[in-house]
N, C-alpha and C positions, 0 to 999 in steps of 0.2 A: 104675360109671358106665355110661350106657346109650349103646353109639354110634348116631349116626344116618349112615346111608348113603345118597347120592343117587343117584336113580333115574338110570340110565345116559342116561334121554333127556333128563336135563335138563340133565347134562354137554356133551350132544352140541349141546342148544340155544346155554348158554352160549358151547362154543369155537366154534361158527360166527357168534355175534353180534362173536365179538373178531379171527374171521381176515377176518369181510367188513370191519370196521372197517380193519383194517394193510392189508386188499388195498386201500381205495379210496383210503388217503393215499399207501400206495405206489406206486399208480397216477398219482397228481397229481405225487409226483415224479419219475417214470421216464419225465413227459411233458412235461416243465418245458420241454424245451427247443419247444415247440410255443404256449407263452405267448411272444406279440412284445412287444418292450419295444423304447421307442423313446423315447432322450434327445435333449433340445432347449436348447442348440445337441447338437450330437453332443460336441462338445469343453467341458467346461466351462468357465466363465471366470470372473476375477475382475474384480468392479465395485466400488469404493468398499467395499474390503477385506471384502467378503462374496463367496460362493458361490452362486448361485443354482442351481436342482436343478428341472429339470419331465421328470418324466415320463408317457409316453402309455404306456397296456396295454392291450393285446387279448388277451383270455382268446377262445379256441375253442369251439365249438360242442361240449357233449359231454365238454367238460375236467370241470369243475366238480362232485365230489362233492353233491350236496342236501342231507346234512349237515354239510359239513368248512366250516371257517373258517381261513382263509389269511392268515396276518401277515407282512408285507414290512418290512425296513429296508436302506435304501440305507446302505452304507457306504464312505467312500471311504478306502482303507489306503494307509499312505507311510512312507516309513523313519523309523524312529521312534517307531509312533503311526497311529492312525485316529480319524477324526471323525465318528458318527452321525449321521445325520439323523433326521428325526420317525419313527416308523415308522406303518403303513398298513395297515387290516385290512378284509377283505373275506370275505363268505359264501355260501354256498349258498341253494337255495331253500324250505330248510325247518329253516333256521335261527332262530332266536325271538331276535333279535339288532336290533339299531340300526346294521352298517354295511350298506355296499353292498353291493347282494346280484348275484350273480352266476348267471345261468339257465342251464338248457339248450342252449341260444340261445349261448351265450357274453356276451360284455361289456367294454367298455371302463371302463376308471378314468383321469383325472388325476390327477395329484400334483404340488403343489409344494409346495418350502420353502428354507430359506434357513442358510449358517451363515457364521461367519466365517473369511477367510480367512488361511491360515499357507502361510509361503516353499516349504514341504515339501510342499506338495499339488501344486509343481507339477510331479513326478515322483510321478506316483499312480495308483492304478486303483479305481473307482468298481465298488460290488457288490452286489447284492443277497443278503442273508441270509432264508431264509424258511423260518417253520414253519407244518405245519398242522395240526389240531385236527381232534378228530372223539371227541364224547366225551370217554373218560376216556382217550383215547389220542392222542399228539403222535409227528409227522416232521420232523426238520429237513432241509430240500433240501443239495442241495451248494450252495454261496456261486456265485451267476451273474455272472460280470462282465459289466459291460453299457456302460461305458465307460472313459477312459484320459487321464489328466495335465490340468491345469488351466491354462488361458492367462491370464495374468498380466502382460500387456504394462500396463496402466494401474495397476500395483503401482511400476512403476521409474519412475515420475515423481519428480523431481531435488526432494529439498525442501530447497531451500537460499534459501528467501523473502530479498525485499530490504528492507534498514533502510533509513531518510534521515537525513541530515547533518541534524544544527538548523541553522537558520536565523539570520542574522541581524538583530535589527529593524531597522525603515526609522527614519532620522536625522529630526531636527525640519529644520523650514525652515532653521535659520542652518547646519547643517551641523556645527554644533562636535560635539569627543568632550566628553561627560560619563558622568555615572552611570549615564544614561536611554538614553544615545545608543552604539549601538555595530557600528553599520555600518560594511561597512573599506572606505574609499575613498581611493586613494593619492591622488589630487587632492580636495580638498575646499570647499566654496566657503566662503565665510566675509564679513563684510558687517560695519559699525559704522556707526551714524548718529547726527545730534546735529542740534539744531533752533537756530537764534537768532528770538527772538520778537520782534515788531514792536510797537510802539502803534498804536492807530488812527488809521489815513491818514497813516501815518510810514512812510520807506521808510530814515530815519539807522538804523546800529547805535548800541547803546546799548555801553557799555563792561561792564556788569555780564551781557549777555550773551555777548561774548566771551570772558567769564574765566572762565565757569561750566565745571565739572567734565567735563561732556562733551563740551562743543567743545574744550578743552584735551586729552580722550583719541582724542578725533578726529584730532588732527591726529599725536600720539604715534604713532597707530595706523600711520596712514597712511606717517610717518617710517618705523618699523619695517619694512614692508610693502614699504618704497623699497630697506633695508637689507640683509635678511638674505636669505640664499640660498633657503630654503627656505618663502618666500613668494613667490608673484609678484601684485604689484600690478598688480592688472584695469585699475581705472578710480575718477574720481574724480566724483561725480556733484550739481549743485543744482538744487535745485526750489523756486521759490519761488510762494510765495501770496497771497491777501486772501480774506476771509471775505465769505460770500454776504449781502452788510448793505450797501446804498447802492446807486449808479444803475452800471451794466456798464462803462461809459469809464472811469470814474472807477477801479474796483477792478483795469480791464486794466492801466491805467497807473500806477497802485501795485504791481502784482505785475510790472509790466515791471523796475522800480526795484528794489524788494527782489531782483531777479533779480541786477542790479547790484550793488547794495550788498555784496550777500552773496558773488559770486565773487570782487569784488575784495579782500575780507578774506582768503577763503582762500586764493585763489591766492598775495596776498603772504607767508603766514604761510607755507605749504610751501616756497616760493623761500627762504624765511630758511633752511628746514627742511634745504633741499638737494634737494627733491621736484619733480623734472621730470616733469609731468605735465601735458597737455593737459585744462581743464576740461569736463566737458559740462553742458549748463544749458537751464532749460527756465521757463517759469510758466505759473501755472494762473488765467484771472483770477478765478471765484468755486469755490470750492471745497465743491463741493456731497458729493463724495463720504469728503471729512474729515467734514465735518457731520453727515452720516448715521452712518459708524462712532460717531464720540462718543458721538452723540446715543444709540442703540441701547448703548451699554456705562454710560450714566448713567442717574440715578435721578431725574431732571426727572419732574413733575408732569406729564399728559397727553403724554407724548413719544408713546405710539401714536398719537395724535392729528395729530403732528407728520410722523411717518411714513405717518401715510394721507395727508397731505397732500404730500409727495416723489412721493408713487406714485401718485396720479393725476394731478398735472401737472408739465409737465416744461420750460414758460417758467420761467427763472428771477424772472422780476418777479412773475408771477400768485403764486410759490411762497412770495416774501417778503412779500408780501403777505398771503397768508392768514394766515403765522405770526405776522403782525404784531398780526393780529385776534384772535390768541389772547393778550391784552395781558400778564399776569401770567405767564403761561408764557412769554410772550417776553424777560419781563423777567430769568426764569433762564438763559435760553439765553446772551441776550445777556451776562450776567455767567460762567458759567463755560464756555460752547460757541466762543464766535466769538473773545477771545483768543487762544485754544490753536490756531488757524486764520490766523493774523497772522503768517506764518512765511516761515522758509526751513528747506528740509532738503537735510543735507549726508549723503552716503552715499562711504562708501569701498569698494570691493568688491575681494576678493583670492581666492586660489587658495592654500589653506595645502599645501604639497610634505611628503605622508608619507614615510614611513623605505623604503629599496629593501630589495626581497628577502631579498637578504642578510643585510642591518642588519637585517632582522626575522627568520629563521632564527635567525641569533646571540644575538640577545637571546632569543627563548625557551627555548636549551639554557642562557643562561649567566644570567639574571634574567628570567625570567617576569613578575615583579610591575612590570619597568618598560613593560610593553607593556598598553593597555587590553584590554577582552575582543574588542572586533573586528580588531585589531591579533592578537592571542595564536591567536585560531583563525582566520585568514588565514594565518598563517604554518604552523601546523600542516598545510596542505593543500601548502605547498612540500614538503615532503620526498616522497620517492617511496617510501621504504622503509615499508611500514604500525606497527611497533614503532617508528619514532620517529615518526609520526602520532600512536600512543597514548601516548608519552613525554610531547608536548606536552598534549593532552587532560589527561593525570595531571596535568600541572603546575595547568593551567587551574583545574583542581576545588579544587587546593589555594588557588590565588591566590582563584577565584570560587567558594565553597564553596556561596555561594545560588543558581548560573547554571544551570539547566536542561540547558545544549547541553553544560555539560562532562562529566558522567555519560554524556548521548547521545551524544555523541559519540564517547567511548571503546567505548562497546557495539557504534556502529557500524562500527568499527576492527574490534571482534574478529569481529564476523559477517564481514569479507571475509578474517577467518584461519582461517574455518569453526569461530569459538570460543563456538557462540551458548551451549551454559551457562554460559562464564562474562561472556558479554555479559547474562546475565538480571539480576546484582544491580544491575547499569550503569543497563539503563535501568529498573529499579523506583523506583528511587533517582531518576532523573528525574522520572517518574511524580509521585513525590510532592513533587516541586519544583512541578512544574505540569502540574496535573492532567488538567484537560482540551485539553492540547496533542495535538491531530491526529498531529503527528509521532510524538510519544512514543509513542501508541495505538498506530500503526502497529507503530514498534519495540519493543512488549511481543507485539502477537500474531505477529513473527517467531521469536520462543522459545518461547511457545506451540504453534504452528503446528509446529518440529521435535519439540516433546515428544509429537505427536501427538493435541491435544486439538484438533481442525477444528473442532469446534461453536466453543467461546470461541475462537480463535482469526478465523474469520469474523465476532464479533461483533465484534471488537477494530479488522478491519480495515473494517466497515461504522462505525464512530466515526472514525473516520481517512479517511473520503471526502473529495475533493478536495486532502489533502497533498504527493499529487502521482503519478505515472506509476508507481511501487513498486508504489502498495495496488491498481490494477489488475492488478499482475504478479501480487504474493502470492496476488489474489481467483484468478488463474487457476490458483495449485495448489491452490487449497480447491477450486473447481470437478474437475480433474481427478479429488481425494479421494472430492467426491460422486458420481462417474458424470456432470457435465453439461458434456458434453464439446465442445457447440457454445458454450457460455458461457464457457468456459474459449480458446476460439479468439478471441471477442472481447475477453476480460480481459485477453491477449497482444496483441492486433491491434499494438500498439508494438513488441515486440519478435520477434527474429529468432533463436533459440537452440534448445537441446534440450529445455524443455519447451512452447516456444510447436508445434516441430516433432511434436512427443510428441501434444500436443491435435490437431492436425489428422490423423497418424495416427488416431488412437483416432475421429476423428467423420466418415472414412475419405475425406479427401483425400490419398492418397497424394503426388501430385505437388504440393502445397501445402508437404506434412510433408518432403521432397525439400529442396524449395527453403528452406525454413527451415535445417531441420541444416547445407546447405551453408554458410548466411548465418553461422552461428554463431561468434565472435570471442572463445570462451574456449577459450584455450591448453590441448591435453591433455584434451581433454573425448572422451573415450572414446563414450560413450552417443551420441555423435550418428553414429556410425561402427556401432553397434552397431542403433541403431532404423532404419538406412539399409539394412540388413542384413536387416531384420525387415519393410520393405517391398521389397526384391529377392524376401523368401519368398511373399509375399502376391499379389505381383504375376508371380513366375517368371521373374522380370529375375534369372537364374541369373549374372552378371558381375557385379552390382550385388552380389549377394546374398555368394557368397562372396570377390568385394575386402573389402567392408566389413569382413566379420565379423573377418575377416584382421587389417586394419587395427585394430580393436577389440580383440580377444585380443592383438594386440602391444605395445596402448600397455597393458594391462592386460590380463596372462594369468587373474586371477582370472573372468576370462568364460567360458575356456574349458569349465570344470563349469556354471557357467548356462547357456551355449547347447546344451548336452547336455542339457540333462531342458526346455528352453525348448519348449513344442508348437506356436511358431510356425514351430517347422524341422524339426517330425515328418516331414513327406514328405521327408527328406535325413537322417535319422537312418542311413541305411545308404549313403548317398554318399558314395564313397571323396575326393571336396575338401573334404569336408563334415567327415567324419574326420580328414583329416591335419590340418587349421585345429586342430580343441577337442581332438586328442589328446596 
């Protein structure tokens, strides 16, 4: 085999192409520290559980290799684990490349980027790792720190969102419990009326009006009403009538009589009864405004017709008149409208006395099913203790299996025992009772909302607008989630506690966020002692700063490792009250 031997100068060409190459990365790193890098904040921070990352670079005049290419990544390392950022590549001036090129002159670059953030970064130090390139030949620099620990005060906002109580509906007019009706009113009004019918331009009762079914339950009523303890009979009330038909004297003085006639039946029928009651009495002499109801719930032939003519005049003679002109129409009225207006009306009004306290307490531990559903969750709200709150709730669901409020209800129970998993089957189960109930919305995106889903969580609680003073609370920890921290001060503007105190920190009212934590009225709430602490540091109210913290670590020692790697108390990391507090 023939060797071939290179010529010594080509040797010598080779090694000097490969020692200028290592001399001028070597140079790029032996100067590293002549590149200014400049992080913006200096301190990283956490915003709506991300990192933001910007940095400013000035490359020197004279640094920059013409054919090296220089790759940067930021990395920020934490016990445990480090987290990359994008990295960033920049070149020389006679590189044949697409990024930024960097002259003789020197050069600046921006950067930004973003990652998310973890409890650990925030005892960290922030690095740059960089290699450079030149050829077929790579230098990795030593790792640059270039900044230290990440501030994380808008991470400890309190997510403990508020449910609402169901509601319960509004009663019909008579005020009775039924099916439909289940609003708890320990007084309840209550009312029975019965009519005796006249003939026309007769002011006698007839006897078969007397005996009719409802004037005989009228007066029953009214007995009863006189009798039992747990009614108090109001009042006993006549009103009697004539129908808008003939000339005005004539129909006063018929309804004066029927006014007569008719009290003096009732009154003697109650005296038999035993009912000591003073009558009140009244007449109407035409009765235009019975006329009108009828007329509008009947099926008469031209009745709008009838009605346009009420409504534009409002003599009674011009008005019977017209109608009178509507002869065949009139002639229906007059057969089923103006009898049914030949009247007296008898009204008995009472006060029905619900069950006390007690008597409702007891009945829900000992028979549920005898207490209706506004009765059952009225009482559920006596107990002070929250596990017999949700004992009643349990029952309710079993008595009202179809009732919305008994599911929500119990869900709302367990959120104020910090139980919101197992408040989630509570209120789904609602949910699907009824569906599009405000409240219920509300109270699905407060489990949402801890499971850490803010997007549906905010949607849940923008369906749930107007249920009431809650869904502004909750909106104000979605707001603190997203970084918007002035909307998050008005979503609070009601209340006074550690995360409404939290929001005006963070959108840098100190003395706002001050006055809040003080206001706060939940027992043992650590964090408002803690964030009080964390404006002593910001503001250098040194007495402020370490009472509180004090106060913080003692109702809850587990602070004392968070406020050691916390870089809101970086400047007191070597302060001996600073120490003896978190050690």
């Amino acid at each position: 085999m023939k060797r071939i031997n290179f010529k010594p100068t080509v040797l010598v060409v080779l090694v000097a192409v490969l020692l200028s190459s290592c001399a001028g990365l070597n140079k790029m790193k032996k100067n590293a520290d002549q590149i200014n890098f400049k992080v913006n904040p200096e301190v990283l921070e956490a915003h709506a559980s991300e990192v933001d990352l910007a940095i400013d670079t000035r490359f020197p005049a004279k640094y920059f290799d013409k054919k090296a290419t220089l790759t940067a990544t930021p990395v920020l390392k934490y016990d445990g684990g480090e987290t990359k950022y994008q990295s960033v590549t920049v070149q020389g001036e006679k590189v044949e490349d697409n990024n930024k090129v960097i002259g003789t002159n020197g050069g600046s670059v921006s950067y930004k980027d973003v990652t998310a953030y973890d409890k650990a970064m925030a005892k960290s130090e922030l690095y740059l790792n960089i290699t450079a390139t030149k050829g077929n030949k790579t230098v990795d620099f030593d790792p640059i720190k270039i900044a230290s620990g990440v501030l994380a005060t808008s991470e400890k906002v309190i997510t403990m969102p508020k449910a609402i109580l169901g509601v319960q509906r509004e009663a019909n007019t008579t005020g009775k419990y039924d099916a439909n009706i289940d609003v708890f009113q320990r007084v309840v009004p209550d009312e029975m009326m019965a009519d005796i019918k006249y003939l026309i331009n007769r002011s006698n009762i007839r006897k078969d009006e007397t005996g009719k079914s409802d004037v005989v339950a009228l007066q029953d009523y009214t007995k009863k009403a006189n009798e039992e303890e747990r009614i108090n009979l109001k009042g006993v009330e006549v009103s009697a009538y004539a129908s808008p038909d003939g000339e005005i004297d004539l129909n006063t003085n018929l309804a004066a009589k029927r006014k007569e006639t008719s009290s003096e039946f009732l009154a003697k029928k109650l005296k038999e009864a035993g009912v000591d009651v003073q009558l009140k009495t009244k007449y109407t002499p035409e009765d235009w405004d019975g006329f009108k109801e009828l007329l509008e719930k009947s099926n008469i032939q031209d009745k709008e017709l009838i009605l346009r003519v009420l409504s534009m005049y409002n003599d009674p003679e011009v008005r019977e008149r017209e109608i009178k002109n509507l002869s065949a129409t009139f002639t229906e009225v007059a057969d089923e409208i103006l009898p049914q207006l030949r009247r007296a009306k008898m009204t008995t009004s009472v006060e029905l006395i619900g069950k006390t306290d007690e008597e409702l307490k007891a009945a829900a531990k000992a028979d549920a099913s005898s207490l209706n559903p506004a009765e059952l969750l009225y009482a559920a709200t006596l107990f002070e203790d929250l596990n017999e709150q949700l004992s009643v709730y349990n029952s309710f669901i079993k008595v009202y299996p179809n009732d919305w409020r008994g599911p929500n209800n119990a869900g709302f129970v367990l959120t104020k025992l910090w139980k919101y998993a197992d408040a989630k089957p509570m209120f789904v189960k609602a949910e699907k009772l009824k569906t599009n109930e405000p409240i219920v919305k509300n109270n699905v995106g407060t489990v949402t909302l801890t499971e850490g889903d803010v997007a549906n969580a905010e949607t849940l609680f923008g369906a749930a607008a107007g249920a009431g003073e809650e869904v502004n609370y909750n909106m104000g920890i979605v707001s603190i989630k997203k970084a918007e921290y002035a909307k998050a001060v008005k979503y609070f503007s009601k209340y006074k506690d550690v995360n409404s105190g939290l929001a005006k920190l963070l959108a840098g009212d100190n003395n706002g966020a001050v006055k809040d934590l003080d206001a706060c009225t939940l027992e043992g709430c650590y964090m408002t002692e803690y964030f009080k602490a964390v404006v002593g540091a910001r503001t250098a109210k040194e007495t402020m700063l370490f009472d509180s913290l004090k106060a913080a670590c003692d109702m809850n020692a587990k602070l004392k490792a968070v406020a050691k790697t916390d870089m809101e108390f970086a400047k007191y990391f070597d302060n001996a009250k600073f120490k003896a507090i978190v050690d």
